[in-house]
RODO-2510 file (C-alpha; in nm, 4 decimals, decimal comma):
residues 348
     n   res          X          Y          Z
     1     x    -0,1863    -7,4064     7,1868
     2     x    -0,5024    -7,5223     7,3963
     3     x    -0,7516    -7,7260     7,2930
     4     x    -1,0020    -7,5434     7,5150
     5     x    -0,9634    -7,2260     7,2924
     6     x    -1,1664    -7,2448     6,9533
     7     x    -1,1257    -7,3988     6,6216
     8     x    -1,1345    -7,1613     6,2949
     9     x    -1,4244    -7,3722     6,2262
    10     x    -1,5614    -7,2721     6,5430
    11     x    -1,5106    -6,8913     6,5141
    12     x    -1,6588    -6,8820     6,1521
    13     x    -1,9934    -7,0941     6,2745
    14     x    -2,0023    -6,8400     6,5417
    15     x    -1,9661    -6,5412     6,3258
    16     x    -2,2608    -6,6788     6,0657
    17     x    -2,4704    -6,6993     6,3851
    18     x    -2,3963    -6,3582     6,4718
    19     x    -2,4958    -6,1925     6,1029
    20     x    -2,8273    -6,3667     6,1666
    21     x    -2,7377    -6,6665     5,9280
    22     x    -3,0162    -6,9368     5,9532
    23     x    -2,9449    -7,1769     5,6210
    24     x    -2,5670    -7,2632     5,4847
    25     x    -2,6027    -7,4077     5,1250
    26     x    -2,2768    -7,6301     5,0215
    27     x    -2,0910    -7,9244     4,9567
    28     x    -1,8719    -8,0837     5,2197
    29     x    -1,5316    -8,2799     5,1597
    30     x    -1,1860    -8,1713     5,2281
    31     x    -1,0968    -7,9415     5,4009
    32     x    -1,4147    -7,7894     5,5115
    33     x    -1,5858    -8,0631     5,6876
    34     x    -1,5469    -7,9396     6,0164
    35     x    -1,7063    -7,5913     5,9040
    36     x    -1,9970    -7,7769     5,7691
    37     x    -2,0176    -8,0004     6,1421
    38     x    -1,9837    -7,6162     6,3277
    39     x    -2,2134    -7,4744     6,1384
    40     x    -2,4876    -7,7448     6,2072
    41     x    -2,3478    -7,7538     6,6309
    42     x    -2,4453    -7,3814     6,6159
    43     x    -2,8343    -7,4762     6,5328
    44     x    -2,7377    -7,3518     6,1519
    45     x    -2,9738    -7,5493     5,9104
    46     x    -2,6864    -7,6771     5,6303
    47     x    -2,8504    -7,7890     5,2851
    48     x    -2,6806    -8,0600     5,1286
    49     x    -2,6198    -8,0148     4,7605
    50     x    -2,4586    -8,2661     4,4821
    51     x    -2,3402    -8,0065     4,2349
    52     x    -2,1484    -7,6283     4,3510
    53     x    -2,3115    -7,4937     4,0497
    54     x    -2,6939    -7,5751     4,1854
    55     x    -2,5668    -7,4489     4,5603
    56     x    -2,4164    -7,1760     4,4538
    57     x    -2,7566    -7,0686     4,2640
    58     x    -2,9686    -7,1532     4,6048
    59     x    -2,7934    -6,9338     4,8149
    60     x    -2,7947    -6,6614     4,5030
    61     x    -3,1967    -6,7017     4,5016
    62     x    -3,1875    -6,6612     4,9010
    63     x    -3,0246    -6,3461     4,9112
    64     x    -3,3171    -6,2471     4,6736
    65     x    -3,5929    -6,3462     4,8429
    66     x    -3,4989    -6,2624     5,1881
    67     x    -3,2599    -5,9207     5,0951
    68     x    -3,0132    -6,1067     5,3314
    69     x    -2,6960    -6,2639     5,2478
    70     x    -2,7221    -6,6471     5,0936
    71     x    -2,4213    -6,8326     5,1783
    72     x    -2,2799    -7,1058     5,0649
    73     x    -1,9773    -7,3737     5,1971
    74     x    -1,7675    -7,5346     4,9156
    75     x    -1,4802    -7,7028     4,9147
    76     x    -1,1390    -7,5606     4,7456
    77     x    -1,0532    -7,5697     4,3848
    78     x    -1,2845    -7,7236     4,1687
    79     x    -1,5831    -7,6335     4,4269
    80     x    -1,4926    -7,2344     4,4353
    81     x    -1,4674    -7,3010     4,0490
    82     x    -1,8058    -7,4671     3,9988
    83     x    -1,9345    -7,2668     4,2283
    84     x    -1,8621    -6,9455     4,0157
    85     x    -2,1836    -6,9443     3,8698
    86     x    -2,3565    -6,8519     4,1166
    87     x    -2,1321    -6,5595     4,2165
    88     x    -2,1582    -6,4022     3,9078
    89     x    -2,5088    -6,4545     3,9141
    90     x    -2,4818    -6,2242     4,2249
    91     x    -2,2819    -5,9946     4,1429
    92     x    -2,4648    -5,9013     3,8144
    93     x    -2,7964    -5,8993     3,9344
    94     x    -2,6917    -5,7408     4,2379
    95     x    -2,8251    -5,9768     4,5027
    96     x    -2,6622    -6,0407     4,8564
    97     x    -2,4386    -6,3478     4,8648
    98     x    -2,1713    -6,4632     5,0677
    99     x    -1,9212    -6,7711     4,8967
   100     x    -1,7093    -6,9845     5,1513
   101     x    -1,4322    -7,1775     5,0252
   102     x    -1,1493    -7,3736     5,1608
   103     x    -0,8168    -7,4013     5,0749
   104     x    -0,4985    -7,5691     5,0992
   105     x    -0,2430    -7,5059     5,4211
   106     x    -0,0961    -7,1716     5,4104
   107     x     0,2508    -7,3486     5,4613
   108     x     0,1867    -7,5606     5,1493
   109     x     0,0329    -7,2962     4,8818
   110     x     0,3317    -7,3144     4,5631
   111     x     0,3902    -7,6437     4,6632
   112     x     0,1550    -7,8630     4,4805
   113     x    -0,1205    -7,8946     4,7366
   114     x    -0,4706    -8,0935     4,7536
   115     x    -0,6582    -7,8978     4,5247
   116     x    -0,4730    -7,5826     4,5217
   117     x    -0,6143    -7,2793     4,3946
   118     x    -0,5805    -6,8917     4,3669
   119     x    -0,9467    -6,8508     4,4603
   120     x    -0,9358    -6,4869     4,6083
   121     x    -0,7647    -6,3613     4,3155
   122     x    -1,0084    -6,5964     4,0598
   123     x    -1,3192    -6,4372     4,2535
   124     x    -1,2142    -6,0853     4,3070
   125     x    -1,3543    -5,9589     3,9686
   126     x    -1,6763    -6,0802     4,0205
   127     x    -1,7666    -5,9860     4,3975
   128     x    -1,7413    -5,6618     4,5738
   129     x    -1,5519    -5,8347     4,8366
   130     x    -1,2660    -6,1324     4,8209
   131     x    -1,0536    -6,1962     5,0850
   132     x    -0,8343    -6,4229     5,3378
   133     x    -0,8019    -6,3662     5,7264
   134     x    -0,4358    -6,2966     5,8255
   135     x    -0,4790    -6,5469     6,1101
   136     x    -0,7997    -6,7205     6,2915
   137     x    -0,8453    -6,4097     6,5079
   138     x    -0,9768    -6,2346     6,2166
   139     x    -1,1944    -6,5164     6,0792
   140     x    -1,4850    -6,3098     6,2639
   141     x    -1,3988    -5,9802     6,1596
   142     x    -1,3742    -6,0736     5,7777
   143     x    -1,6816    -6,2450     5,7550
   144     x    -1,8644    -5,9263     5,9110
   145     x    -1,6680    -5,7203     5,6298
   146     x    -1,8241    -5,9776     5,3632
   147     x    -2,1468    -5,9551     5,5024
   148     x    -2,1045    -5,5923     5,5052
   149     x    -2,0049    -5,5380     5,1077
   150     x    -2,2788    -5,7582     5,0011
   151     x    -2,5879    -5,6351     5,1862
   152     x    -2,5025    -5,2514     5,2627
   153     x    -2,5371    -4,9802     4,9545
   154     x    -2,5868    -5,1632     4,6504
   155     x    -2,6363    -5,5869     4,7094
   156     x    -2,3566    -5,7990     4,5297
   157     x    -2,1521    -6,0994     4,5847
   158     x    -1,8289    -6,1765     4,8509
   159     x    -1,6402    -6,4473     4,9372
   160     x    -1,4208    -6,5760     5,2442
   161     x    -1,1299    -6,8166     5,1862
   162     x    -1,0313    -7,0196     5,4843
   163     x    -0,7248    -7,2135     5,4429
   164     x    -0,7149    -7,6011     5,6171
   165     x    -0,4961    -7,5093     5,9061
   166     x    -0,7096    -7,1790     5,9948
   167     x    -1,0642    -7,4066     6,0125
   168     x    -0,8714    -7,7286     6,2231
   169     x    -0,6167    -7,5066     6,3889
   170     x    -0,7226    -7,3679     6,7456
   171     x    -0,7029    -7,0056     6,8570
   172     x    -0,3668    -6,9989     7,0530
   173     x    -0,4258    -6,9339     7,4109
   174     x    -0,3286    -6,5428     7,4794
   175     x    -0,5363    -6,4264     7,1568
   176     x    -0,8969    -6,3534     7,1582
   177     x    -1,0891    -6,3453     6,8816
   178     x    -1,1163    -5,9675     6,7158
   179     x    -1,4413    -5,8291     6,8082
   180     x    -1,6877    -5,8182     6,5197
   181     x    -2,0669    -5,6689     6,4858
   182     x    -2,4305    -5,7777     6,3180
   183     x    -2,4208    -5,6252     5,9855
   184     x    -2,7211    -5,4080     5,9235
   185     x    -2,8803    -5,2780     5,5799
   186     x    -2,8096    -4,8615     5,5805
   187     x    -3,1656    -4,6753     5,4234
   188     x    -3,1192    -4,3748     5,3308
   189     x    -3,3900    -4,1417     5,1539
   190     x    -3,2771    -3,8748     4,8503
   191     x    -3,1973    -3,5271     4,8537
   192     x    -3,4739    -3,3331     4,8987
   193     x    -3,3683    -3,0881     4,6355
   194     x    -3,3819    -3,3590     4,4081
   195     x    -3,7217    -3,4847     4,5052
   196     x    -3,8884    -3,0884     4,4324
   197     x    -3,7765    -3,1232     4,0859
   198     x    -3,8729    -3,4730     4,0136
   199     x    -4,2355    -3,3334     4,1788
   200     x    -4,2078    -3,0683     3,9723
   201     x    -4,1695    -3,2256     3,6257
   202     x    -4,4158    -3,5017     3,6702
   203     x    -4,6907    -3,2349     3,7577
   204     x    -4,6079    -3,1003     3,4487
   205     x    -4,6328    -3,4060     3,2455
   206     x    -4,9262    -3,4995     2,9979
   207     x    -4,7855    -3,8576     2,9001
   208     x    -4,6027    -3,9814     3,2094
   209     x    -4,4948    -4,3606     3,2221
   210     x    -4,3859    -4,5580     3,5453
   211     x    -4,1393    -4,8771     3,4560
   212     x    -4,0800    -5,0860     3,7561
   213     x    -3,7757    -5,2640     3,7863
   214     x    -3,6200    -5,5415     3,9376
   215     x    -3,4739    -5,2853     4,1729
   216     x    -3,8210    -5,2546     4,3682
   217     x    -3,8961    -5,5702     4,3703
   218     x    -3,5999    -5,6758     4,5800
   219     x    -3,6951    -5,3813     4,7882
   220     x    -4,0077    -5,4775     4,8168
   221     x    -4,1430    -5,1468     4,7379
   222     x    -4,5387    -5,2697     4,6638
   223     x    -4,6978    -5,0828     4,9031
   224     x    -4,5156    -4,7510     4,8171
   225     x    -4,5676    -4,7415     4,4444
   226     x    -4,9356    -4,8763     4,4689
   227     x    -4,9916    -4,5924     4,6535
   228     x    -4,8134    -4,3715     4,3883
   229     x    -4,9765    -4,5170     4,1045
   230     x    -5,2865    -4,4627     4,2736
   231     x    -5,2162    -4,1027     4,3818
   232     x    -5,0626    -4,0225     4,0724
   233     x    -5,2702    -4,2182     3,8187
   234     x    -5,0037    -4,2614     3,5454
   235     x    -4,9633    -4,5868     3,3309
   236     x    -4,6842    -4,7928     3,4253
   237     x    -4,4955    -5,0487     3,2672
   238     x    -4,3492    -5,3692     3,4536
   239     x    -3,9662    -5,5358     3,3531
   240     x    -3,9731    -5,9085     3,3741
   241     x    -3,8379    -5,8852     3,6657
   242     x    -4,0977    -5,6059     3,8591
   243     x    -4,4077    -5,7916     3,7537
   244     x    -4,6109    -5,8533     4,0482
   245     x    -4,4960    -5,5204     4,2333
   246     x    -4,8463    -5,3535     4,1182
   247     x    -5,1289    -5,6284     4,0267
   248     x    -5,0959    -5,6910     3,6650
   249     x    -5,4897    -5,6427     3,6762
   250     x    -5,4801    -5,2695     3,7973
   251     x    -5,6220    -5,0193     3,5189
   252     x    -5,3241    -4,8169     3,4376
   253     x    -5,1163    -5,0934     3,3442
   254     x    -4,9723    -5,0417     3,0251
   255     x    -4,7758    -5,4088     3,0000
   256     x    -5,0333    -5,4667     2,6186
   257     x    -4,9108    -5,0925     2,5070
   258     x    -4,5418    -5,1501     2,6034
   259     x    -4,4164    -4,9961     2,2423
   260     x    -4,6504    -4,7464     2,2564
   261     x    -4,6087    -4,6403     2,5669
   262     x    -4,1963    -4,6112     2,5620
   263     x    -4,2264    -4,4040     2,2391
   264     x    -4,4981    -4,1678     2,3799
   265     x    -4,4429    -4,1148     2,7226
   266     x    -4,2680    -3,7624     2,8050
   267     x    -4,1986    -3,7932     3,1440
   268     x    -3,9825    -4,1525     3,2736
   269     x    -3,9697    -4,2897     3,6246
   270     x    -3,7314    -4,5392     3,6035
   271     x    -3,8139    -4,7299     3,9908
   272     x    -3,5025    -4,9096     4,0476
   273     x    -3,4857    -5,0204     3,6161
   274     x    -3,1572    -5,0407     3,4695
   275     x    -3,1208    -4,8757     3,1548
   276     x    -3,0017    -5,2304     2,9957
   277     x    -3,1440    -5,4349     2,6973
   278     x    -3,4467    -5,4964     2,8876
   279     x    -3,5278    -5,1387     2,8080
   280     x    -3,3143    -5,1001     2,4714
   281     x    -3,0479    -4,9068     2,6676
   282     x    -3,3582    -4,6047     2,6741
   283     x    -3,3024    -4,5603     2,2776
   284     x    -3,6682    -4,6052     2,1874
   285     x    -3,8263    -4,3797     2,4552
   286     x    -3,9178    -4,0303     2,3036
   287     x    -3,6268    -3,7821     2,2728
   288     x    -3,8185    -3,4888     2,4176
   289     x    -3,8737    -3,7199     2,7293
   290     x    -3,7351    -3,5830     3,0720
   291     x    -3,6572    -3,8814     3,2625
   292     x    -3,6351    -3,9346     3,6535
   293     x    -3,3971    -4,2062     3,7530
   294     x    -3,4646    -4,4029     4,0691
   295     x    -3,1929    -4,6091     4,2271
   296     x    -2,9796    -4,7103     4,5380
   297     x    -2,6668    -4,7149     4,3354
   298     x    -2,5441    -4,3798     4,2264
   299     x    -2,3270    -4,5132     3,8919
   300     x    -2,6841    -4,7069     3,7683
   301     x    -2,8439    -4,3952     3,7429
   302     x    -2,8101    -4,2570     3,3922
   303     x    -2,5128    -4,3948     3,1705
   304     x    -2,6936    -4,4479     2,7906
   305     x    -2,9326    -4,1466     2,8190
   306     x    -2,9526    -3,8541     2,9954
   307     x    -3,1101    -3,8519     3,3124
   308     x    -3,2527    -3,5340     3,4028
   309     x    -3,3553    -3,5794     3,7926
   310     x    -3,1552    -3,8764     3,9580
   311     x    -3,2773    -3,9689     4,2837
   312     x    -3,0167    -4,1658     4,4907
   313     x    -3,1360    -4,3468     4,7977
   314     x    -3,3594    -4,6550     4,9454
   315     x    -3,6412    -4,7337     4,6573
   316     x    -3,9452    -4,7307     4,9073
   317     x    -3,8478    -4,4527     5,1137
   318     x    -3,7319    -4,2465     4,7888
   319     x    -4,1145    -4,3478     4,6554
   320     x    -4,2649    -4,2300     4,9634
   321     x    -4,0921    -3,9155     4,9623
   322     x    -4,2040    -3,8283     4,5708
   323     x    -4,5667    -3,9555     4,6633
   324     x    -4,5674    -3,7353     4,9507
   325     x    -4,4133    -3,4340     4,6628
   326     x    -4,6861    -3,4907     4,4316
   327     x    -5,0658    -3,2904     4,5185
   328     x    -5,2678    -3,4650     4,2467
   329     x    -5,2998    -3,7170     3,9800
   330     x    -5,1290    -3,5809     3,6584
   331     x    -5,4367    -3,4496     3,4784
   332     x    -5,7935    -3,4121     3,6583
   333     x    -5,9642    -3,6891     3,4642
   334     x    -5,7109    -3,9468     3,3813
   335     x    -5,9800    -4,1641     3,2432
   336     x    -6,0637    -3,9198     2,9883
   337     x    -5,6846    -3,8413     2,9042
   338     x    -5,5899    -3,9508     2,5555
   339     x    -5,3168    -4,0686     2,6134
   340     x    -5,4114    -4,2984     2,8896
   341     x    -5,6718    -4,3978     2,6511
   342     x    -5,4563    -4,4504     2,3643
   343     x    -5,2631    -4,7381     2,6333
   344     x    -5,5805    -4,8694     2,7491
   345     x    -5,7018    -4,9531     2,4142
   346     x    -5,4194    -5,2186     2,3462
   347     x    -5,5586    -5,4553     2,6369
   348     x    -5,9465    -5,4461     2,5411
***
């Protein structure tokens, strides 16, 4: 053992620096105090919190706004327990997040330890990643694997547990730490099979609706489905959570018609919209209506209606490729379409 080879504390600081980690949310106190001092010696900004619960939910609404992983330090037991909250949050609405905890001594777990807790097991259901290095060589390589399940594919939750004696124990002195890489978002665009037929049914569509999830928001997908709904001309219809993706002022939307335009529409683009209770699982939307189903995640697409043209992929580069399908607005005079007119009268 030298003291002139890292700490566990050391290695993970390092590693954060490497995924491009700029702000650690948490709560320091036994045993993670040393992380917290590591993070800060690599020129990590760490945000003091009173409460897991409230950190947890910072470092949640991080991953949102900058579609890179929040993290957040807590201490073991009732800190991974409080801290829970935000996980799930995570997890369910699918937003990049990265949960350090401590934990007792590996020598001590069964024994009664400080705090002692089966927090990879307790988070496992609600992450897409929960896990322990084997030793403090790996410390690097399994925070690039939790960085790696929450921001590649679909976003989610994942969480590290470093035991006391991995963060204040040293690297011993013939091991090097196991080599580890920046984690990196993988775009990919959807089969252009897939695209032709979505291209193909919303030319043929006299009522087509537009619903804008929460999906390309996080993507931030504005520019590509302005340019749709301007090419395209069709109503659409923001989700809580897509407002602001298209100006809530532009002409075709049909926010003041949202009833109407569900039950009328016969052609759906769902852009990155769950079928969930924010859309009444699809069961008011016309049963003659063919429905396209935009997502990143193949098991969202479909599930409590059919789906008749699922396009898998990145949202804005999937949107760019249908804009690019499409040769002309649905109908030649949208303005004078009554159905568009039928939508428009609900907001005068």
């Amino acid at each position: 053992m030298s003291s002139s080879q890292p700490t566990g504390a050391q290695i993970l600081a390092r590693a954060l620096k490497q995924q491009g980690v700029s702000v650690v949310f948490g709560i320091v106190g036994i045993p993670v105090v040393d992380v917290a001092e590591a993070i800060q010696a690599e020129g990590i900004r760490f945000l003091s919190f009173r409460n897991e619960q409230s950190c947890s939910y910072a470092a949640s609404a991080w991953g949102y706004l900058t579609q890179t992983p929040g993290v957040c330090l807590v201490v073991s037991g009732p800190g991974v327990v409080h801290a829970l909250a935000g996980l799930v949050n995570s997890q369910v609405n699918t937003w990049p997040l990265v949960l350090i905890g401590g934990s007792c001594e590996t020598h001590l777990e069964g024994a009664g330890a400080f705090q002692e807790c089966r927090q990879v097991e307790m988070c496992r259901p609600y992450t897409k990643y929960s896990a322990r290095p084997p030793s403090i060589a790996h410390v690097a390589l399994t925070v690039e694997r939790a960085f790696r399940h929450a921001l590649v594919g679909r976003p989610g939750a994942a969480y590290v547990d470093l035991p006391a004696d991995f963060i204040q124990g040293h690297l011993d002195k013939d091991t090097t730490v196991l080599e580890a890489v920046r984690v990196r978002p993988v775009y990919a665009q959807a089969d252009p099979k897939e695209i032709s037929r979505a291209a193909e049914l919303l030319a043929s569509a006299k009522a087509p609706l537009l619903i804008v999830g929460k999906g390309a928001a996080y993507a931030r997908a504005e520019e590509e489905i302005r340019r749709l709904v301007d090419k395209y001309q069709a109503p659409f219809l923001p989700t809580p959570m897509g407002k602001g993706v298209v100006p809530d002022e532009h002409p075709r939307n049909a926010s003041s018609a949202r009833s109407t335009a569900l039950k009328s529409a016969d052609v759906i683009v769902l852009l990155g919209a769950r079928l969930n209770w924010i859309l009444h699982f699809g069961r008011r939307f016309s049963p003659k209506a063919k429905i396209i189903h935009v997502d990143v995640h193949a098991e969202e697409l479909g599930g409590t209606v059919p789906v008749h043209v699922a396009l898998q992929g990145h949202l804005p580069l999937v949107v760019r490729q249908l804009t690019d399908a499409l040769q002309a607005p649905f109908v030649q005079q949208p303005d004078a379409n009554q159905y568009v007119q039928t939508l428009a009268a609900h907001s005068s």
